[in-house]
C-alpha positions as CSV (number, residue, x, y, z in Angstrom):
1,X,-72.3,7.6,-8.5
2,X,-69.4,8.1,-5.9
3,X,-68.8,6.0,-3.1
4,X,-66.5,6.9,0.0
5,X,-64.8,4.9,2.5
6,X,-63.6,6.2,5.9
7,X,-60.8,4.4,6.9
8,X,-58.0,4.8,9.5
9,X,-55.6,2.9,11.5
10,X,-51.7,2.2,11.0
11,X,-49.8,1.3,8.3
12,X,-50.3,-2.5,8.4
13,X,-54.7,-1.4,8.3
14,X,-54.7,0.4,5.3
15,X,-52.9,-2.3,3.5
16,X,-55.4,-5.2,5.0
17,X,-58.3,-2.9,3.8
18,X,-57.0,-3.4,0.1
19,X,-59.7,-6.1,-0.4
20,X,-62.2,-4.2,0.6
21,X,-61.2,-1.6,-2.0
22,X,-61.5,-4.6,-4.7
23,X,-64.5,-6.1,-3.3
24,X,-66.3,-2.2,-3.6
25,X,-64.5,-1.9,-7.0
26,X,-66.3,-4.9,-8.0
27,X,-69.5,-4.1,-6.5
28,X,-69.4,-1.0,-8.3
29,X,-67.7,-0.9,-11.6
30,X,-68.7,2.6,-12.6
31,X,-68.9,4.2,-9.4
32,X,-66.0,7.0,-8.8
33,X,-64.3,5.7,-5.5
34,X,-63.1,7.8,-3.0
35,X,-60.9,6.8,0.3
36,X,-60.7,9.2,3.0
37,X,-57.8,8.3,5.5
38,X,-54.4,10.1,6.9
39,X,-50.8,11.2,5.6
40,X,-49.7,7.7,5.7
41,X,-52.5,6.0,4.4
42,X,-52.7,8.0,1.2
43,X,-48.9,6.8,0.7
44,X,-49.7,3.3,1.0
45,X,-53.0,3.8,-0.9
46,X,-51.4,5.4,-3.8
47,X,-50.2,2.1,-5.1
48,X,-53.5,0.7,-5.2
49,X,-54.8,1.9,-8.7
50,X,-58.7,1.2,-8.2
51,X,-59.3,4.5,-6.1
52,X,-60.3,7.3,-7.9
53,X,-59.4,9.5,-5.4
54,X,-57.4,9.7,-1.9
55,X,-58.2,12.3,0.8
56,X,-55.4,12.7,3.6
57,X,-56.5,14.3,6.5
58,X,-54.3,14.5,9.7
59,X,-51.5,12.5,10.9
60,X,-51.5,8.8,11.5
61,X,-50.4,9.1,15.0
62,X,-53.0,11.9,16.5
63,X,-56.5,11.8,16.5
64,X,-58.8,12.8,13.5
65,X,-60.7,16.5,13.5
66,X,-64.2,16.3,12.4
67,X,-64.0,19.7,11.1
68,X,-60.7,18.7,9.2
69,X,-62.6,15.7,7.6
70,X,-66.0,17.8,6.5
71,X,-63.9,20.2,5.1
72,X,-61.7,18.0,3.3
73,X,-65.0,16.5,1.7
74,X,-66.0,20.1,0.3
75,X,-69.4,18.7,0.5
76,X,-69.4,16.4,-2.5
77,X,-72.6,13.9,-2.5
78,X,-72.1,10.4,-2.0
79,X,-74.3,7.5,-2.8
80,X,-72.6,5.0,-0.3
81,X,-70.5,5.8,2.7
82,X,-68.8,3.3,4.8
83,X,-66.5,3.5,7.5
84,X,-64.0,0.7,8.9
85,X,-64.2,2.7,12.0
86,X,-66.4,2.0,15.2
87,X,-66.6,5.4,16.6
88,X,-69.8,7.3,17.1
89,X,-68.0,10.0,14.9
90,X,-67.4,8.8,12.2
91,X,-70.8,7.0,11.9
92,X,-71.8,10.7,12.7
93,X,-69.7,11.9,9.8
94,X,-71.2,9.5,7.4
95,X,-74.0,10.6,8.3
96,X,-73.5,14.2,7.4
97,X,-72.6,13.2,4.3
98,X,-75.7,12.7,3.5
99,X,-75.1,9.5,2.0
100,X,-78.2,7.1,1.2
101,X,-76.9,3.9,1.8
102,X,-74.1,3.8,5.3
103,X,-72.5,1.0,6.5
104,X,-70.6,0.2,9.0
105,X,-70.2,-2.6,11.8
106,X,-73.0,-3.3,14.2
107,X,-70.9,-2.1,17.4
108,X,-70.5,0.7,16.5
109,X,-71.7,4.1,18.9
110,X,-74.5,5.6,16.9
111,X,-75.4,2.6,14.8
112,X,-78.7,3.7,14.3
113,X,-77.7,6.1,11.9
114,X,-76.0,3.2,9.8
115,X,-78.2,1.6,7.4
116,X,-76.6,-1.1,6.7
117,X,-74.5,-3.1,9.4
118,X,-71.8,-6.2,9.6
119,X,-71.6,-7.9,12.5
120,X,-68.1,-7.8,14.3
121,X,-67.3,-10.7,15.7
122,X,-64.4,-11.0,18.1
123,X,-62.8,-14.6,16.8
124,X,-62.1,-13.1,13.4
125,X,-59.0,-12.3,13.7
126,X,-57.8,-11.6,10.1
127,X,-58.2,-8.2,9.5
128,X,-59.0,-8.0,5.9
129,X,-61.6,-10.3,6.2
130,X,-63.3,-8.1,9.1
131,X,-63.1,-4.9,6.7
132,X,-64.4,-7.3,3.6
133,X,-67.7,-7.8,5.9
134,X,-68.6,-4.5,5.4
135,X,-68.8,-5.1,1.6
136,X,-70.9,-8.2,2.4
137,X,-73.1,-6.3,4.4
138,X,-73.9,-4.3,1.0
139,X,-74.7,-7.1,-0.6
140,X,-71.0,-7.4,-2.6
141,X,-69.5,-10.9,-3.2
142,X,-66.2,-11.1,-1.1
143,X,-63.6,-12.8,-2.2
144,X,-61.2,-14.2,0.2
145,X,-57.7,-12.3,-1.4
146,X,-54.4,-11.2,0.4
147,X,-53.9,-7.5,0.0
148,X,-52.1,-6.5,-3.4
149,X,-50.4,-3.6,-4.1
150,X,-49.1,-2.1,-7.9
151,X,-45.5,0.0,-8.0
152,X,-45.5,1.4,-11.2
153,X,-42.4,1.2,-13.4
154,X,-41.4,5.1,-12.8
155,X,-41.7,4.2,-9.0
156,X,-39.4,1.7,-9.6
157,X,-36.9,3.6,-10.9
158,X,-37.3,6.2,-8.9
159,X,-36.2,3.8,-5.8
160,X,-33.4,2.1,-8.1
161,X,-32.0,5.8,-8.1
162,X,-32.6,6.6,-4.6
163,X,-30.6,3.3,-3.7
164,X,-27.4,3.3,-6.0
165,X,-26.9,6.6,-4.6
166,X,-26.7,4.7,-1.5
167,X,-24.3,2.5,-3.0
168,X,-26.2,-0.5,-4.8
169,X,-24.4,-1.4,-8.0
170,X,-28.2,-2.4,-9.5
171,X,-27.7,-6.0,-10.0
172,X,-26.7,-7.1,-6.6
173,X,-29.7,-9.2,-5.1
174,X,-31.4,-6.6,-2.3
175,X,-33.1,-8.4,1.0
176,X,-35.3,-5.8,2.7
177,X,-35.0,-6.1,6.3
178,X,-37.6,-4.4,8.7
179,X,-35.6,-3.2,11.7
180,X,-38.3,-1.7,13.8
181,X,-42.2,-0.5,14.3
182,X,-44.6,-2.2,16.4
183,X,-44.0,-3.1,19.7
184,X,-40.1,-3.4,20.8
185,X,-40.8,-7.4,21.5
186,X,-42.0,-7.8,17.8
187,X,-38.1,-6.7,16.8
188,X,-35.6,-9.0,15.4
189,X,-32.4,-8.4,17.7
190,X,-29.8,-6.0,15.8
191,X,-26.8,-8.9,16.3
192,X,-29.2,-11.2,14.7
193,X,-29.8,-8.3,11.6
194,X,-26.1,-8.1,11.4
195,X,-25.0,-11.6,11.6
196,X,-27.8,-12.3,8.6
197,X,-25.8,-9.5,6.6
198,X,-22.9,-11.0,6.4
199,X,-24.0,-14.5,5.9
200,X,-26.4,-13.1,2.8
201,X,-23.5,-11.4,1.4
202,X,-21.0,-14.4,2.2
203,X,-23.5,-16.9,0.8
204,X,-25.3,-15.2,-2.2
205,X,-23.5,-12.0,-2.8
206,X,-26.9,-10.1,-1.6
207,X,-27.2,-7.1,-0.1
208,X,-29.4,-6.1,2.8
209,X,-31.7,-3.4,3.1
210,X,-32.0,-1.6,6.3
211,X,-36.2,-0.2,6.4
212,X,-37.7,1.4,8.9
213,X,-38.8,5.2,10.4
214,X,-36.7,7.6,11.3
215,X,-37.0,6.3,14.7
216,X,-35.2,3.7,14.3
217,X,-31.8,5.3,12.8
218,X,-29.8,4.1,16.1
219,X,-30.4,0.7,15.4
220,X,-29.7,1.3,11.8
221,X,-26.6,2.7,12.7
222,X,-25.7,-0.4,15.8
223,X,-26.1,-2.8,13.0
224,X,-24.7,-1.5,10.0
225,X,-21.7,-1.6,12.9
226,X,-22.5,-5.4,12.9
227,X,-22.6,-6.1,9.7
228,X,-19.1,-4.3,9.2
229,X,-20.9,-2.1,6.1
230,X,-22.5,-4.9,4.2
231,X,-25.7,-3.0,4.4
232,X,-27.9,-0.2,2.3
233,X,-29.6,1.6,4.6
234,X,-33.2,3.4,3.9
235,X,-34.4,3.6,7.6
236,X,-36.4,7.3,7.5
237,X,-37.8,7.3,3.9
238,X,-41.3,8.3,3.6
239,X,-43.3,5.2,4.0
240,X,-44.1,5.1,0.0
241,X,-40.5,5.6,-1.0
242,X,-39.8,2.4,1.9
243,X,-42.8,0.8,-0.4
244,X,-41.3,1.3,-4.1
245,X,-37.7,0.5,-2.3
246,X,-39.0,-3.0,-1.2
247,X,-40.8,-3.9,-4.5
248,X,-37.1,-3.8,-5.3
249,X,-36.1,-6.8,-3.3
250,X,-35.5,-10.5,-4.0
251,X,-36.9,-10.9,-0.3
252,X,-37.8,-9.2,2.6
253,X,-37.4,-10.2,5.9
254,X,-40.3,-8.5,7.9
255,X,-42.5,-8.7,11.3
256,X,-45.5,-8.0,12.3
257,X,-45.8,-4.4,10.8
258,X,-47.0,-2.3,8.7
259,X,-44.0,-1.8,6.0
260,X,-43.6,-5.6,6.3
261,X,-47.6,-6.7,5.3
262,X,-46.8,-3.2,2.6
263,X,-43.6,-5.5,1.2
264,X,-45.5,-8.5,0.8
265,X,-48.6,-6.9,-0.9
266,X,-46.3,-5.8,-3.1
267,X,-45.5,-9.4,-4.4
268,X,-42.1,-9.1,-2.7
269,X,-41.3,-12.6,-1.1
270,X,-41.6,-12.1,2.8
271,X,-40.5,-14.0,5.7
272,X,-42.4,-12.8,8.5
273,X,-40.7,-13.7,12.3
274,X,-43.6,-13.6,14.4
275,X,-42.6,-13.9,18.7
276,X,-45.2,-12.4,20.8
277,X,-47.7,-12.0,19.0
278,X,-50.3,-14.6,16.7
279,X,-50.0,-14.8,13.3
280,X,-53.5,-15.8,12.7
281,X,-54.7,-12.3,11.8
282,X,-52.8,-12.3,8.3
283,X,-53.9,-14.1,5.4
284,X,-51.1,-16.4,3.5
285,X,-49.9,-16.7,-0.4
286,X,-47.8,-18.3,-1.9
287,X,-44.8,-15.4,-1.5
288,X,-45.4,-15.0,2.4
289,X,-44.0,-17.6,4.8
290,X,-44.1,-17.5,8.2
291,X,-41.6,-18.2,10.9
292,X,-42.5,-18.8,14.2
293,X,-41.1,-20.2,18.1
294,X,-42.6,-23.4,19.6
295,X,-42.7,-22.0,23.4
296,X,-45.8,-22.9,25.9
297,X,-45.4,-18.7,26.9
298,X,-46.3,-17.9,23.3
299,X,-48.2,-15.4,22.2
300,X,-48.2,-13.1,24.8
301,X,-49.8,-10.4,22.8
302,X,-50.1,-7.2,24.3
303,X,-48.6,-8.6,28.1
304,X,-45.3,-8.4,26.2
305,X,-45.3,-5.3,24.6
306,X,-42.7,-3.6,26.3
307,X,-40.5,-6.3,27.4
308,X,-40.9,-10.3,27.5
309,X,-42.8,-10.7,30.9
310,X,-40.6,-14.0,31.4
311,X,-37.0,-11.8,30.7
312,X,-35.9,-14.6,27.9
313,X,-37.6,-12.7,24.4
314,X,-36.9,-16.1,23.2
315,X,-39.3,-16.2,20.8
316,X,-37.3,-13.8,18.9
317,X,-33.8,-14.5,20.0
318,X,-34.5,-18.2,19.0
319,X,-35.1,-17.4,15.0
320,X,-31.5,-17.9,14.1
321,X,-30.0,-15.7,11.5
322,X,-28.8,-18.9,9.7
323,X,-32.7,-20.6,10.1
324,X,-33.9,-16.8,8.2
325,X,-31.8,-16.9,5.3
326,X,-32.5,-20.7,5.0
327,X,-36.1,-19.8,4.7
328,X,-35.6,-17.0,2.7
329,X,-33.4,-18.7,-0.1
330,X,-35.4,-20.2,-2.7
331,X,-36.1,-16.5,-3.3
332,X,-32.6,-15.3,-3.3
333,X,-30.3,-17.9,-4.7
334,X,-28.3,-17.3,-7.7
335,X,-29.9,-17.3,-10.9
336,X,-33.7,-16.8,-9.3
């Protein structure tokens, strides 16, 4: 029996579509499982051990070729075919598939070629409890779990190398620190990264751990300026070396993005600073905590992706470097 799932998005989507991988794994023990997604998504997916198989097709950031996606399937024969996506193509490329049994959500363009459909309803907000409903829609108990990743012991040490390259001694505590992705309101200002630097460093001896894209090398660079050096720096890694680098860390001290949800379904303790945006669509454990601004204009959501509409960004500017490494020190602290 093979079953495949379709399933796209950013960084921070694949990882919330890790318990739908367990929920199917569950559903069907024997059943060779197959996930057909992008470059970026097979990086994050190879750390989740119950797929059988991950198909990258295309980039993350342009759109997906049908032709690209058939091909990439060879034609292989699936019993079950599901797809996390609400285009009419790919509930046409399940479809082709051939697949007996389709699911998909009842919105969807072309749902009369689904066979199975879950309802989408627009006040669930957390994410890996939308994809899980596919699952249910099958007939598969859900579980209500945060996303969990594995990194393997090799992985490990392959990031332990990477980084005392970059100068880490390999006992000195590590904080990841996600310094960008998203939208430029969801960023933690780069004085407030470089000011939480030194204090880590003056107050535990820990080291922080510049992550991020390649994109985001001039802040890197600003506030390892800031910091005056007390940084490692791994901002343009691949996003599974950034993965294995963070299941490295003590702490991480993340937003609203994809390397951040990565770091804490890795079992890496995360402090998440949400400004604009709600932090409702996440699901909690005990190794994520969540920091956030009381202000009447909050969230904004997408009004304030580009810049705060009301000029202030106080919803990040107000998270004090001191108030982040308070939060973040049960996990950090000497002799933890």
């Amino acid at each position: 029996m093979q079953v495949l799932l379709f399933h796209r998005g950013g960084i921070g989507d694949i990882v919330f579509a890790v318990p739908l991988i367990d929920d199917l794994r569950a559903g069907f023990p024997d059943a060779r499982l197959i996930v057909l997604t992008h470059s970026k998504g097979e990086q994050v997916l190879r750390f989740c051990p119950r797929i059988d198989r991950i198909i990258a097709v295309g980039e993350m950031e342009r759109s997906w070729s049908m032709g690209e996606a058939r091909a990439a399937l060879r034609g292989e024969p699936f019993d079950v075919a599901l797809t996390t996506s609400a285009s009419a193509r790919a509930v046409v490329l399940l479809w082709r598939t051939r697949a007996r049994v389709r699911a998909g959500f009842a919105s969807a363009l072309g749902r009369a070629l689904l066979t199975h459909r879950a309802s989408l309803r627009p006040f669930e907000v957390v994410f890996s409890r939308r994809y899980q409903r596919l699952a249910q829609a099958l007939g598969i108990p859900i579980a209500p779990r945060a996303p969990a990743l594995e990194v393997s012991p090799a992985r490990r040490e392959e990031a332990a190398e990477r980084l005392r390259r970059r100068g880490w001694d390999g006992r000195q505590a590590l904080i990841a620190v996600h310094i960008g992705g998203g939208w430029p309101t969801k960023q933690w200002p780069v004085e407030h990264i470089g000011h939480f630097a030194r204090l880590a460093d003056e107050r535990y001896g820990a080291r922080v751990l510049l992550q991020g894209s390649a994109d985001d090398a001039d802040r890197a660079k600003e506030i390892a300026g800031l910091a005056r050096g007390r940084v490692l720096s791994s901002v343009g890694d691949s996003v599974a070396e950034s993965i294995a680098e963070s299941a490295l860390c003590k702490a991480a001290i993340g937003i609203d993005s994809g390397l951040s949800h990565a770091a804490a379904a890795c079992g890496t303790p995360t402090v998440f600073l949400f400004g604009p945006n709600e932090p409702g669509s996440i699901l909690l454990s005990g190794h994520r905590l969540i920091l956030t601004r009381d202000l009447e204009c909050r969230p904004c959501n997408r009004a304030g992706i580009a810049a705060c509409p009301l000029k202030h960004h106080r919803c990040m500017r107000e998270q004090s470097p001191q108030a982040v490494l308070e939060a973040a020190s049960p996990w950090i602290s000497p002799g933890v």
